[in-house]
Structure formats: C-alpha cells, structure tokens
Backbone as numpy.savetxt, mean C-alpha at the origin, in Angstrom:
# Nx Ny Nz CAx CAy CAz Cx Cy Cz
-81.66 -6.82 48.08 -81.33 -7.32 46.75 -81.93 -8.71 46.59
-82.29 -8.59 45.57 -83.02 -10.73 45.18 -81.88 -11.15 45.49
-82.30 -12.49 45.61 -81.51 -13.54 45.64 -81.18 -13.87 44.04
-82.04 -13.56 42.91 -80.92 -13.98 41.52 -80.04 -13.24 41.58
-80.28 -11.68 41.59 -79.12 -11.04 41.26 -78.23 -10.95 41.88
-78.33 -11.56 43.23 -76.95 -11.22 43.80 -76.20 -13.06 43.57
-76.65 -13.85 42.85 -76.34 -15.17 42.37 -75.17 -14.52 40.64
-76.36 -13.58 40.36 -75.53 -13.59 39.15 -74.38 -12.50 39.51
-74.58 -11.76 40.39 -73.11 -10.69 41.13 -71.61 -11.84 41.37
-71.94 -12.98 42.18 -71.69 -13.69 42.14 -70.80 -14.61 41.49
-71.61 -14.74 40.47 -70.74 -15.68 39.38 -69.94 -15.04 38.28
-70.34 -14.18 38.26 -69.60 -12.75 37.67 -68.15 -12.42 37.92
-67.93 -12.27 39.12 -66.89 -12.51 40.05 -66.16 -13.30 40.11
-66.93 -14.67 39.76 -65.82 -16.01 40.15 -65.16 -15.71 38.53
-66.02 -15.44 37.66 -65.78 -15.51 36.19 -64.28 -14.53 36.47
-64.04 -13.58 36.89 -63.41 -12.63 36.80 -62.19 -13.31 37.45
-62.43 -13.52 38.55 -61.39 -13.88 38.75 -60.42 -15.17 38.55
-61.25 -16.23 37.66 -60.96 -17.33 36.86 -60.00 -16.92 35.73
-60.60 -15.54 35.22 -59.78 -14.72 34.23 -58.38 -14.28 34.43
-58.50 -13.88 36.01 -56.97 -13.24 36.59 -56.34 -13.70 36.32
-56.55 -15.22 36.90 -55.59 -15.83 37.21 -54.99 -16.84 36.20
-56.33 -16.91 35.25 -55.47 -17.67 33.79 -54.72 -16.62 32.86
-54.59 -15.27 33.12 -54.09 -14.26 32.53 -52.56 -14.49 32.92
-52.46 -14.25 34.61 -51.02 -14.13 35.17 -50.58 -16.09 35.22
-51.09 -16.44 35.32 -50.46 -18.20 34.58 -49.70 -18.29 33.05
-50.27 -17.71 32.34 -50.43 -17.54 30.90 -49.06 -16.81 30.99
-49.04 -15.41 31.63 -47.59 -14.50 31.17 -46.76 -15.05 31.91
-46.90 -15.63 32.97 -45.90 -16.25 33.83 -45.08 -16.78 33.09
-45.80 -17.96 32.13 -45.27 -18.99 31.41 -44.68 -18.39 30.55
-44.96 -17.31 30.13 -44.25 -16.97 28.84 -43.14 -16.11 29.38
-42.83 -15.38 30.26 -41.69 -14.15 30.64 -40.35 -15.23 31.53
-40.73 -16.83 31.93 -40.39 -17.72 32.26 -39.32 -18.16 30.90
-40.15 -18.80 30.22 -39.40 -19.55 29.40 -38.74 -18.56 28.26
-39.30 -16.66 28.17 -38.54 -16.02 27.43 -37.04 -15.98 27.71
-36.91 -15.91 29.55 -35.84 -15.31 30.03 -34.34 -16.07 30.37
-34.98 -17.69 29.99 -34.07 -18.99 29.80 -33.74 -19.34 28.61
-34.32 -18.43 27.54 -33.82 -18.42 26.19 -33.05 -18.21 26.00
-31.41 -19.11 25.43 -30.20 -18.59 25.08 -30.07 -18.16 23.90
-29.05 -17.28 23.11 -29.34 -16.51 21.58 -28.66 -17.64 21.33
-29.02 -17.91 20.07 -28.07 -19.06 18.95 -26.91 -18.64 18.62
-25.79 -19.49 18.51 -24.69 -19.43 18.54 -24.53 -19.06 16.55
-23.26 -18.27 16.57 -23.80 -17.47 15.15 -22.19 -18.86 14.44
-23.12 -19.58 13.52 -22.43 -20.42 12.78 -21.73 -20.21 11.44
-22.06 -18.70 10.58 -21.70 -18.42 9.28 -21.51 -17.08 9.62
-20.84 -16.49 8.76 -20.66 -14.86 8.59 -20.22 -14.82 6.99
-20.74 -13.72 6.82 -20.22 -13.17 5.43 -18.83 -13.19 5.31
-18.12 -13.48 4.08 -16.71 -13.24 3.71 -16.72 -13.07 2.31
-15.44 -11.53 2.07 -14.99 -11.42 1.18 -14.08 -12.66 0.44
-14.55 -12.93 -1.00 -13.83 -13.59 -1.77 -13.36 -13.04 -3.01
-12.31 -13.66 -3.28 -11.70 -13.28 -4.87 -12.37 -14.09 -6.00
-12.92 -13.17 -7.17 -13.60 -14.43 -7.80 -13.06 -14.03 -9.15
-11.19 -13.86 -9.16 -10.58 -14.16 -10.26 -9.13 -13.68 -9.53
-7.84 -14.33 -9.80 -6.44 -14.18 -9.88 -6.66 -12.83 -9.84
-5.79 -12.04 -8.71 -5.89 -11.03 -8.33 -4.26 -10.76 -8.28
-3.46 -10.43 -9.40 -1.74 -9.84 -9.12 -1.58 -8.97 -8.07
-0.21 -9.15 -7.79 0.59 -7.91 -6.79 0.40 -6.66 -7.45
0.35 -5.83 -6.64 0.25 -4.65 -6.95 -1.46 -4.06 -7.50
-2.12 -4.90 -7.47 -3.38 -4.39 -8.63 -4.44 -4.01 -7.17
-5.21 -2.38 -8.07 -6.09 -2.03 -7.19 -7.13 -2.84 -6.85
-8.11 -2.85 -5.66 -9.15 -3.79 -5.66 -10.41 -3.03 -6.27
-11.05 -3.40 -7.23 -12.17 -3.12 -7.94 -13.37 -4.08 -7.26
-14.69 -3.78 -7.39 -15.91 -3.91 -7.34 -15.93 -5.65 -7.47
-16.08 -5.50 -8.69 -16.02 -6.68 -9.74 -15.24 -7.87 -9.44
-14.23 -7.85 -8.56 -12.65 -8.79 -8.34 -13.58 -9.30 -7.07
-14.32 -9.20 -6.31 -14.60 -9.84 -5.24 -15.90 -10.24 -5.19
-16.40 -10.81 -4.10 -17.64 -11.40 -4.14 -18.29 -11.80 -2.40
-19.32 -11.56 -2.14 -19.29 -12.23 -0.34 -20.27 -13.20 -0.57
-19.84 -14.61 0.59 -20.48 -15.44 0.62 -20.17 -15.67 1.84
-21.39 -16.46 2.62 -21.71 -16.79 4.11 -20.88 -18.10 4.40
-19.79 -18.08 4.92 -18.76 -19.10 5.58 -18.54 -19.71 6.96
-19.03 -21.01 7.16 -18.95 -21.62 8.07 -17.37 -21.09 8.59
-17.78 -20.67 9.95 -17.09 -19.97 11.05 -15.95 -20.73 11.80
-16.35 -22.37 11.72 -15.21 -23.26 12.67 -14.86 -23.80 11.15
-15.13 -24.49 10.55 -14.45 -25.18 9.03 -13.88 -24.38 7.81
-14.41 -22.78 7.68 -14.29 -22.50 6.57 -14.15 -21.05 6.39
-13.87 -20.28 7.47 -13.47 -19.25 7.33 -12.46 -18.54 8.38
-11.56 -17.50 7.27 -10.44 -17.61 8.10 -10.67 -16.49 9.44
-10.14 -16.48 10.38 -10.35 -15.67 11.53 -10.13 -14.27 11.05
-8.92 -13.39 10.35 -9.35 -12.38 9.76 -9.76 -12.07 8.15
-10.75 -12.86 7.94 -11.28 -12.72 6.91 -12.16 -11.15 6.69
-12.27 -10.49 5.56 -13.33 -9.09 5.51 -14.60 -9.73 5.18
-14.98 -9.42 5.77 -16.94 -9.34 6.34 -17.51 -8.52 5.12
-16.89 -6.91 5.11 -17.29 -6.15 3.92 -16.72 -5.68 2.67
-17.21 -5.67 1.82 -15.91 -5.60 0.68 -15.81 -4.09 0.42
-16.68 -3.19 1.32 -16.53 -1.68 0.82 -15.37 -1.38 1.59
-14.00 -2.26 2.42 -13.30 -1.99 3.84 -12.13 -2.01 2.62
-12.13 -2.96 1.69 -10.90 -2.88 0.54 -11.12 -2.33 -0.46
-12.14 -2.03 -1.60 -12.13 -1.46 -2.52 -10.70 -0.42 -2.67
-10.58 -0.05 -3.38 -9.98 0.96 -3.75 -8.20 0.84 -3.20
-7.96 -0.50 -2.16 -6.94 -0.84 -2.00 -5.76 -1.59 -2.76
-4.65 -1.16 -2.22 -3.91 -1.92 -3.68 -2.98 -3.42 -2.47
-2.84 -4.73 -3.16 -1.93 -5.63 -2.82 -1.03 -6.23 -2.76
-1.03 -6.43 -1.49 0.93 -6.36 -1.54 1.43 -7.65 -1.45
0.16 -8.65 -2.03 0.76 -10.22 -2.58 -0.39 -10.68 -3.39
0.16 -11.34 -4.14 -0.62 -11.97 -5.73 -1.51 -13.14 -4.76
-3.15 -12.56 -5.07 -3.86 -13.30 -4.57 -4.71 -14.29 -5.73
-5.32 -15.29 -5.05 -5.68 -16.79 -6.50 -7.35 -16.49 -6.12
-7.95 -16.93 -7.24 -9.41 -16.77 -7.21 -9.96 -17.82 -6.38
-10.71 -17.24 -5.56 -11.26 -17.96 -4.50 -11.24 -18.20 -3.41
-9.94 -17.40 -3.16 -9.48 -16.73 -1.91 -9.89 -15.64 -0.87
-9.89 -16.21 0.12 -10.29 -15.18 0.94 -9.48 -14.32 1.30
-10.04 -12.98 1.32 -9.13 -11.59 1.37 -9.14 -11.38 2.89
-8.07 -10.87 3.48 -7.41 -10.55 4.23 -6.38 -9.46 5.28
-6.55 -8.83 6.02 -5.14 -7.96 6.17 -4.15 -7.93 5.99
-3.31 -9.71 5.94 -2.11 -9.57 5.63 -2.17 -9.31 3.63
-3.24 -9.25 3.37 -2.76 -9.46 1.67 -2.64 -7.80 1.69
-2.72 -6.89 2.01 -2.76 -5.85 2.07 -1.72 -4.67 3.03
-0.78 -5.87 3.47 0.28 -5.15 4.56 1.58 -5.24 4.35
2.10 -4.51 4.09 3.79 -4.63 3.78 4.39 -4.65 5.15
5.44 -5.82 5.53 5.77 -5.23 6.99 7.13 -4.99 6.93
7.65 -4.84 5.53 9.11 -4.69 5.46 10.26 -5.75 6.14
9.68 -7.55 5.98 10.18 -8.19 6.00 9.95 -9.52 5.01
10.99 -9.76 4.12 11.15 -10.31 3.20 11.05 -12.38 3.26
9.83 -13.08 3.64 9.70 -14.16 3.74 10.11 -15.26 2.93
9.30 -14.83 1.47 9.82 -15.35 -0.02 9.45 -14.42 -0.67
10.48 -14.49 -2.04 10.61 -13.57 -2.81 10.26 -14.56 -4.50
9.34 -14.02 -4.58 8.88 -14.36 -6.15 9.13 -13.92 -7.63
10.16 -14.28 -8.36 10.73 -13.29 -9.22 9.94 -13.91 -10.70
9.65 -12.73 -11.23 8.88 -13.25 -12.42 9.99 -13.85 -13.64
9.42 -14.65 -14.72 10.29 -14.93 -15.70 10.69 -14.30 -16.79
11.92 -14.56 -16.69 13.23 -13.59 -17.55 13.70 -12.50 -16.85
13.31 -12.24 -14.96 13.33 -11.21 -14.69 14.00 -11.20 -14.04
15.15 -10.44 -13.20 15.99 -10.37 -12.72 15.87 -9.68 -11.22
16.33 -10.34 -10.11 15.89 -9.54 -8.63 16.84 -8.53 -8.79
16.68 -7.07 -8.28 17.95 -6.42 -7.86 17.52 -5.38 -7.03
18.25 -5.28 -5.93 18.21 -5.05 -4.48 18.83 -2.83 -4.84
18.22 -2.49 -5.17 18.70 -0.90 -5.03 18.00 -0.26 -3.45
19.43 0.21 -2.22 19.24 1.01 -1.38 19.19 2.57 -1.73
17.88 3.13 -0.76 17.57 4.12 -1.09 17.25 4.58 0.65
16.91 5.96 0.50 16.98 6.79 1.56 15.77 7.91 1.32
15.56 8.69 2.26 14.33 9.61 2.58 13.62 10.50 1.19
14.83 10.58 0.81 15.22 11.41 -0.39 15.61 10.92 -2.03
15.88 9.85 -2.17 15.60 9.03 -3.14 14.82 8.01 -3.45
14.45 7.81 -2.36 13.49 6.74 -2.27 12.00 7.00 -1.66
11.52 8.06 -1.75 9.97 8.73 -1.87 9.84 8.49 -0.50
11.00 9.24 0.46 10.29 9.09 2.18 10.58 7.60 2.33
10.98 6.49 1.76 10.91 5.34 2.28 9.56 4.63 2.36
8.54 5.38 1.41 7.17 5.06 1.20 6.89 3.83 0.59
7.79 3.43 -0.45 7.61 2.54 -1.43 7.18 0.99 -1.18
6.39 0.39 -1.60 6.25 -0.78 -0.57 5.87 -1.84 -1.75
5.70 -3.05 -1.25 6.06 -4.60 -2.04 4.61 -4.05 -2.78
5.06 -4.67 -4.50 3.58 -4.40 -5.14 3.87 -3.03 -6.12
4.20 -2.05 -5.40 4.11 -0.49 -6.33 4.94 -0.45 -7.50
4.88 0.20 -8.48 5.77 0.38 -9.69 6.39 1.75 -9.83
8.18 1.84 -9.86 8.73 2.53 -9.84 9.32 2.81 -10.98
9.81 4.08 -11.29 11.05 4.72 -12.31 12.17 4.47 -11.68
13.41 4.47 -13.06 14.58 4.25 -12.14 15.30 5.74 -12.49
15.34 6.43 -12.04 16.18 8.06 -12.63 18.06 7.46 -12.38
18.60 7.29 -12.89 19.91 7.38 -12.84 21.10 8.77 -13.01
21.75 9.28 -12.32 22.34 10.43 -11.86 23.76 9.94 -12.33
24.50 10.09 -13.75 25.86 10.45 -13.85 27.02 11.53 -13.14
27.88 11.05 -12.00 28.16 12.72 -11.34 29.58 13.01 -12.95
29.94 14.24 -11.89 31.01 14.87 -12.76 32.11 14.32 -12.46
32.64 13.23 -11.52 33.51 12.54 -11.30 33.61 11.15 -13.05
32.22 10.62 -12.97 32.54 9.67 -14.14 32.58 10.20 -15.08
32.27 11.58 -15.83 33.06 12.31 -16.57 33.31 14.33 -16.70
34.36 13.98 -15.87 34.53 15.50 -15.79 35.01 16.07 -16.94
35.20 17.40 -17.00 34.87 18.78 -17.80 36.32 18.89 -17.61
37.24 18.58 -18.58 38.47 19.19 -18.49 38.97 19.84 -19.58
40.32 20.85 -19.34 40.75 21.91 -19.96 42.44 21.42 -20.71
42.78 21.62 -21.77 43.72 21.53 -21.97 45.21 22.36 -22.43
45.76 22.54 -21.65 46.99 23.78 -21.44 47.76 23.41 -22.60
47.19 24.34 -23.41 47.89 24.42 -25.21 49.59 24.63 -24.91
50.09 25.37 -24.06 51.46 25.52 -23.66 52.37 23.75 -23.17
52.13 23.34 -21.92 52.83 22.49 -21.71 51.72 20.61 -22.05
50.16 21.42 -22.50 49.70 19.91 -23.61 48.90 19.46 -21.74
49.29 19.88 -21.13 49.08 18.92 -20.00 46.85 19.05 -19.44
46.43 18.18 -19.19 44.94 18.20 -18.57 44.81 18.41 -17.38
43.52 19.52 -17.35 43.36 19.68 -16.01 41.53 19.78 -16.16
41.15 19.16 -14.74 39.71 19.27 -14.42 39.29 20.56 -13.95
38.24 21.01 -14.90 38.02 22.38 -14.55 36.81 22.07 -13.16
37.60 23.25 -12.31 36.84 22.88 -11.06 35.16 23.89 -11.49
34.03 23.34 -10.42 32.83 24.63 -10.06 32.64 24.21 -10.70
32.43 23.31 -12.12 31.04 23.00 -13.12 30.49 21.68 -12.81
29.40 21.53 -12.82 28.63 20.07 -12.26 28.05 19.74 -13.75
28.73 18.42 -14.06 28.83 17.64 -15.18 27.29 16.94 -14.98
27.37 17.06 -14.06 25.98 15.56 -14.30 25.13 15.43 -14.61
24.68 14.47 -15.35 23.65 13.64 -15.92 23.04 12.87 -15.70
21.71 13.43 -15.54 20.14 12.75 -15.19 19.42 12.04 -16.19
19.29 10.73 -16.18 18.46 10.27 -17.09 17.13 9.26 -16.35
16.33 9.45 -16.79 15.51 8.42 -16.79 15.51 7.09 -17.32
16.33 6.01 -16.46 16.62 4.98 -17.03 15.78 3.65 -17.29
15.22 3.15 -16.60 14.10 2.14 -16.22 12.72 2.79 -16.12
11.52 2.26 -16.82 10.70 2.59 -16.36 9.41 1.82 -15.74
8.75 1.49 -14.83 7.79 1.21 -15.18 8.42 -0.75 -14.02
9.14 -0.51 -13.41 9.62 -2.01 -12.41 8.76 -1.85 -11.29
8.52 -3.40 -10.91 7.65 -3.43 -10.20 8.63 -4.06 -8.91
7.91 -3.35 -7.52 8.58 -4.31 -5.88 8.21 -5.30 -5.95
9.24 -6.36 -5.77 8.90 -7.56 -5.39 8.92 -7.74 -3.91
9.72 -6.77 -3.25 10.23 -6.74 -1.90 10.40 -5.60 -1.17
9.93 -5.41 0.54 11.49 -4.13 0.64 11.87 -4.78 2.00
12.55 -3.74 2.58 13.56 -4.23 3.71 13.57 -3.52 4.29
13.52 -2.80 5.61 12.98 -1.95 6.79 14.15 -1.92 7.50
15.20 -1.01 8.19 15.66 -1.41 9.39 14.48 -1.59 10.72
14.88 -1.77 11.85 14.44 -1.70 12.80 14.08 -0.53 13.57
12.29 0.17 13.98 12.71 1.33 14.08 13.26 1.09 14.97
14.39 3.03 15.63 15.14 2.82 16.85 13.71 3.25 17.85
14.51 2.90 18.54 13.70 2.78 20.18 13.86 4.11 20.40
12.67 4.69 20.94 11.71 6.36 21.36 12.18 6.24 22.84
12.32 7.21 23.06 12.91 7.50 24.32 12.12 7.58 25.39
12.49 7.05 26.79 11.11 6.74 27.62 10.11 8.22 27.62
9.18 7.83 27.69 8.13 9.20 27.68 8.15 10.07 26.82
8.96 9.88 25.96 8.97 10.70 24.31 7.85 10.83 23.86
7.10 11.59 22.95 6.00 11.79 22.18 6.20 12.73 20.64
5.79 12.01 19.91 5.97 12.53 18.75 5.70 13.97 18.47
6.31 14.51 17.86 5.80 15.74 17.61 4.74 16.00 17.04
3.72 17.30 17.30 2.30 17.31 17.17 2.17 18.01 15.33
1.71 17.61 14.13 2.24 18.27 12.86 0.94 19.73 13.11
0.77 20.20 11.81 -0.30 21.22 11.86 -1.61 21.19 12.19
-1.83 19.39 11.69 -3.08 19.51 11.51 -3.41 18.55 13.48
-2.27 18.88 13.75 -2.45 18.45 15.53 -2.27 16.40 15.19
-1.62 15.86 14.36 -1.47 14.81 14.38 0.23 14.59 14.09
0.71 13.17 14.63 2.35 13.42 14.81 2.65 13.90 12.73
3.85 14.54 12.95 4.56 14.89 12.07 5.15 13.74 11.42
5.73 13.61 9.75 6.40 13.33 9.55 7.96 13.40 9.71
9.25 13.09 9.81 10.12 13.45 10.55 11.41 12.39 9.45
12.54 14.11 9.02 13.26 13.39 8.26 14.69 12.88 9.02
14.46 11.83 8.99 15.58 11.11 10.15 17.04 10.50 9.13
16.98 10.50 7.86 17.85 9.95 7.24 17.87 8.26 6.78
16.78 7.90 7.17 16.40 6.42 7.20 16.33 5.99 5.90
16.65 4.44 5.84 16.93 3.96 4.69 15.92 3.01 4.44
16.60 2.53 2.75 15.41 0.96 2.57 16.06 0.50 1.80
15.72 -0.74 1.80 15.93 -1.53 0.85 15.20 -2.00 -0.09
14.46 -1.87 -1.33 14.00 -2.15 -2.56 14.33 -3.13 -3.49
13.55 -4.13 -3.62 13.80 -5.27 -4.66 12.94 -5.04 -5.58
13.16 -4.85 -6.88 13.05 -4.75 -7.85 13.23 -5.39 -8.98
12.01 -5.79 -10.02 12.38 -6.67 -11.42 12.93 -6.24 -12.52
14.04 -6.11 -12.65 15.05 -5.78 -13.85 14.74 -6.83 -15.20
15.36 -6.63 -16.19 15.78 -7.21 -17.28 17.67 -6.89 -17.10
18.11 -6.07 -16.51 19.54 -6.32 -15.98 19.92 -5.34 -15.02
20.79 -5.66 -14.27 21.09 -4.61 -13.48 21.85 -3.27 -14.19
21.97 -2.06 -13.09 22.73 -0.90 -13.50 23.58 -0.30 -12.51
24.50 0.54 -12.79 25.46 1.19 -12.30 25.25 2.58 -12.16
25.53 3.36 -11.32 25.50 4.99 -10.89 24.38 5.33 -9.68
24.31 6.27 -9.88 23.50 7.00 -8.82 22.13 7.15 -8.83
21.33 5.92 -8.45 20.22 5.95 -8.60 19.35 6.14 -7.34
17.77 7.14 -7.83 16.70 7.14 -7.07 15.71 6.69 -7.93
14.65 6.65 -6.86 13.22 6.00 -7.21 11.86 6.72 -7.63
11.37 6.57 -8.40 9.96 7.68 -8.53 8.75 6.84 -8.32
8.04 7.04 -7.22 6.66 6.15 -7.26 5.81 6.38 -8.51
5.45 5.18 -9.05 4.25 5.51 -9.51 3.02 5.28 -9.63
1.89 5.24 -10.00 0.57 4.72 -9.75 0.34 3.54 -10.36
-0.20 2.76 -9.65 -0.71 1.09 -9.96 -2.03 1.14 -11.10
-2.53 2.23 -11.27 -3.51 2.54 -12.40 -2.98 2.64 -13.99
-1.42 2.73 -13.79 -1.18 2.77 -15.20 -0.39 1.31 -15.49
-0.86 0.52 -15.06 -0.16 -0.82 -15.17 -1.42 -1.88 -15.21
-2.72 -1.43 -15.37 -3.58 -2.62 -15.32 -4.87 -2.12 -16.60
-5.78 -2.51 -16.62 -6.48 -2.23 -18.04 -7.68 -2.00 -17.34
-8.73 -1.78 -18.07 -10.38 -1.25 -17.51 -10.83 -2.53 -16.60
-10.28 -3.66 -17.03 -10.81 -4.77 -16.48 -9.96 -5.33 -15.02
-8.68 -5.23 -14.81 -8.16 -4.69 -13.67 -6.53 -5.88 -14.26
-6.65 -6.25 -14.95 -5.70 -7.36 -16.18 -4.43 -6.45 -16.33
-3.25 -7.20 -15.86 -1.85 -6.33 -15.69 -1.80 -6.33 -17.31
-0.90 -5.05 -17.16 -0.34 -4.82 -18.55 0.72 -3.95 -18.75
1.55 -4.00 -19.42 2.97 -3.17 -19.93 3.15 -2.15 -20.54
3.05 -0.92 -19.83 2.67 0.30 -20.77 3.80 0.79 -21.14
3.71 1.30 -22.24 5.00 2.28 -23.19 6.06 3.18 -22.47
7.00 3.05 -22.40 8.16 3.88 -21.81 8.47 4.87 -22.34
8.45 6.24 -21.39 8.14 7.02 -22.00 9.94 7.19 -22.29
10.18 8.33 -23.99 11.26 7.98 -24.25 12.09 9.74 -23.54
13.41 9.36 -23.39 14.09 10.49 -22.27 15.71 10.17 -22.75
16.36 11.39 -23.21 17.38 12.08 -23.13 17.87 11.94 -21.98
17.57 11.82 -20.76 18.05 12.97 -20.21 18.54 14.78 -20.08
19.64 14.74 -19.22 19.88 16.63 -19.10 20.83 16.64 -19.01
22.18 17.52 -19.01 22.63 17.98 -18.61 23.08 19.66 -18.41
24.00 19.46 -17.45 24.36 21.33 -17.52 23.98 22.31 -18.27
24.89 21.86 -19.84 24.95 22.73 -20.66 23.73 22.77 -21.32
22.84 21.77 -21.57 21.83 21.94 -22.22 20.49 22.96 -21.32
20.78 22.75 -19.89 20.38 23.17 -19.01 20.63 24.78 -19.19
21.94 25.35 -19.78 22.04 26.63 -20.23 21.92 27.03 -21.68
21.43 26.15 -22.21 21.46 26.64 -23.72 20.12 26.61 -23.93
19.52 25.81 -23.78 17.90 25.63 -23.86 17.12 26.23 -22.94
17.37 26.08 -21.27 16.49 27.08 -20.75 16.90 27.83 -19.76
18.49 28.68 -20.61 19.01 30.20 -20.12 19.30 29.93 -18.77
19.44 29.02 -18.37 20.04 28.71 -16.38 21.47 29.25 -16.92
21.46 30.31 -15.76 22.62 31.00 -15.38 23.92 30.19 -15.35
24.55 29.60 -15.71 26.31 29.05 -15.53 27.09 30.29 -14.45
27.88 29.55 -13.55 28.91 30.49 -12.90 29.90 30.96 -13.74
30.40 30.60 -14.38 31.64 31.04 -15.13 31.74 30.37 -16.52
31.66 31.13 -17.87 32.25 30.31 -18.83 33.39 29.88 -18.73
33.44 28.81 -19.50 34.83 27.85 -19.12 35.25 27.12 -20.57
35.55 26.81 -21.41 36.61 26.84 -22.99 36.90 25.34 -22.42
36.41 24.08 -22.87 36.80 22.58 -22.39 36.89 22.02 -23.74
38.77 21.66 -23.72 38.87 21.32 -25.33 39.11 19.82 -24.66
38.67 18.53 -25.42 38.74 17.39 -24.74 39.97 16.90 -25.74
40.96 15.79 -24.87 42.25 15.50 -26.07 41.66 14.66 -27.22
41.95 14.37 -28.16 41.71 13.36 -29.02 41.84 11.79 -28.84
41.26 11.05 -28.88 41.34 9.97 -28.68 42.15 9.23 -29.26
C-alpha cells in the first residue's frame, strides 16, 4: 500500500474515533443531568367556583359554577372540586355565596344539626317521622316536603244515637279518618339521625337482588325541621318532593302554587269510588 493512502486510512480513523467519543461525552451529559432532574412542584390546580348565590336545596346547573386555577398553599381549599362535571346535577344541603368554593361538605347531610337558619316570618318546627312516614328516613337538609295530615276516628268518631233511652254510643269497625293534604311545598332546614346501632361482630349486610346490601326496614326514626308559617296538630307524614319545582329556568328559588285538596274520607271513599264499607251503619249526630 502507498504511503498516502495508508496516511489517509489513518486519519480517517482518528476522525472516527474523535467522533465516538464526542458522541458518548455529548449523551453522557445529557442522560446525566436528565436523571437529576426533579418534576416541579405543582403550585395551582383547577377549582370549582360559584359565580352567583347558590340557595339550599337548589340543583347544581352548568351555568352556577365556573373553574379557575388556585394557588394550592394560599388559596385553595384542600377539598375543593377540581371538576365541575363531579356536581352538576347535585342538589345542596347548605346555601352557598358567589365565589365560593364548592365542596363535599356543601353537599352532605350528616344528620347533625350545627346551626339552624330559619328564614323570615318563618317558623322552625321539628315533626318526628319514621320509615314509613317519613320516605325511608330519606329526607335530608335542603329537600321540599308535603305535609299530609291524618285525622283518626278517635278526634271524631261516628256515633249512634239510641232513640229509646236518648243515650250515645260510638259505632265500633268504621274508620273515620281523614286525610288531607295540609302544607305544601316546606322546605328542611334540618334533620336529626339517631345513632346507627352497632352491627354485630362479623355481621354482613344482607346481599339485595341486584347482589348489593339491601335496604332493611328496621323501624328507625328522624327528626325533620321544617319552615312553617305555623305549627299543626294530628297525625302527620311527609311526601318528598323534587327541588325542580321550586326554582325557575335560571336556577332562582321560587314559590309555586299549592295545589288545592279536600282531602278524603270513608264515606266519600264509598260514595264516589264504590269501596266496599263493612257494614251500613244509620249515625244520627245529637244536636248541638
């Protein structure tokens, strides 16, 4: 071989390997200082806000909230919502102020009564209810109820009067009572929970149909605070009703029309729609 070409074999080589080694210098430096890279500490997060007076009881709409990026140590609360698609469609179980950040507790009834906020001219009143009058014990701070009131046949019974010795008697077997729809349309200010009882060691709920625990009627009670214009007397239960008929397109509380109610009783119960009576019965009432 000449002596050039094996000069330029040569330098060829050194070239090459001048290359190596500024190649693996080069990534060194970089897979070095990638791998001492700490991630940045995350200083803001999104939060749901209220961006108008948001009442008890009112569903959460679209429109009522807003997200903005909130300093994490100064300015936002630890369970603040991140997304506002997590509440939509939820209803609240305390009167939230515009500009507020939304929350779990604004959304949790825990069936203990902290403060109680009674609106004006309105009256608190505490009606206990049970599994069965009180919708399962479902009813919770915020919802708007009916008040059905139940006259028995004790506050006015069905009596007979013995034309012979004049004397009154209560005719037994007929059920006097009267159902009316008395209140309509009151809103919870409150409720009141007992304590559940304590499950028995290693107990497990019963499995329902759909393989998840059952509901289970135990006889359990509540307590219900409610805004009157006055209190009432007799036998009252509760009818849930929907928080959609108490607010307007814009989500703005409002006072809808009561619907108007007779009530029932017995007899009308057999005269109007043919329900069987056990026994006719002749009830002359004395004169007053």
């Amino acid at each position: 071989m000449k002596r050039s070409n094996r000069l330029v074999l040569l330098i060829g080589v050194f070239l090459a390997v001048v290359a190596f080694v500024g190649i693996a210098v080069i990534l060194g430096n970089g897979g070095t200082s990638g791998g001492n890279a700490q991630p940045s500490a995350v200083t803001k997060l999104p939060t749901v806000i209220a961006v108008q007076d948001i009442p008890l009881g009112s569903v959460i709409k679209a429109e009522m909230v807003k997200t903005e990026d909130r300093d994490v140590q100064t300015q936002r609360k630890a369970g603040a919502f991140a997304n506002p698609e997590l509440i939509i469609g939820q209803t609240t179980r305390r009167p939230i102020t515009a500009g507020a950040q939304l929350e779990a507790a604004d959304f949790t009834d825990t069936g203990v009564i902290l403060q109680l906020n009674v609106p004006p001219t309105k009256l608190a009143m505490a009606i206990q209810v049970d599994q069965v009058s009180g919708v399962g014990t479902l009813i919770k701070t915020g919802d708007y109820v009916d008040m059905i009131v139940g006259i028995t046949g004790d506050k006015f019974p069905v009596v007979t009067l013995d034309q012979t010795t004049k004397s009154i008697t209560v005719v037994a077997g007929l059920n006097s009572t009267s159902v009316k729809l008395l209140l309509s349309g009151m809103q919870v200010l409150g409720t009141l929970l007992p304590p559940p009882p304590a499950a028995a060691q290693g107990a497990a709920p019963a499995p329902g149909p759909s393989g998840g625990p059952s509901t289970t009627l135990t006889g359990g009670q509540e307590m219900v605070i409610v805004a009157v214009d006055a209190q009432q007397d007799g036998s009252i239960s509760l009818a849930l009703r929907s928080p959609v008929d108490f607010v307007d397109a814009s989500g703005a509380p409002i006072i809808p029309i009561p619907p108007i109610t007779k009530g029932i009783t017995l007899k009308q119960l057999v005269d109007l729609y043919g329900v069987i009576q056990p026994r006719l019965v002749e009830a002359i009432l004395p004169a007053q």
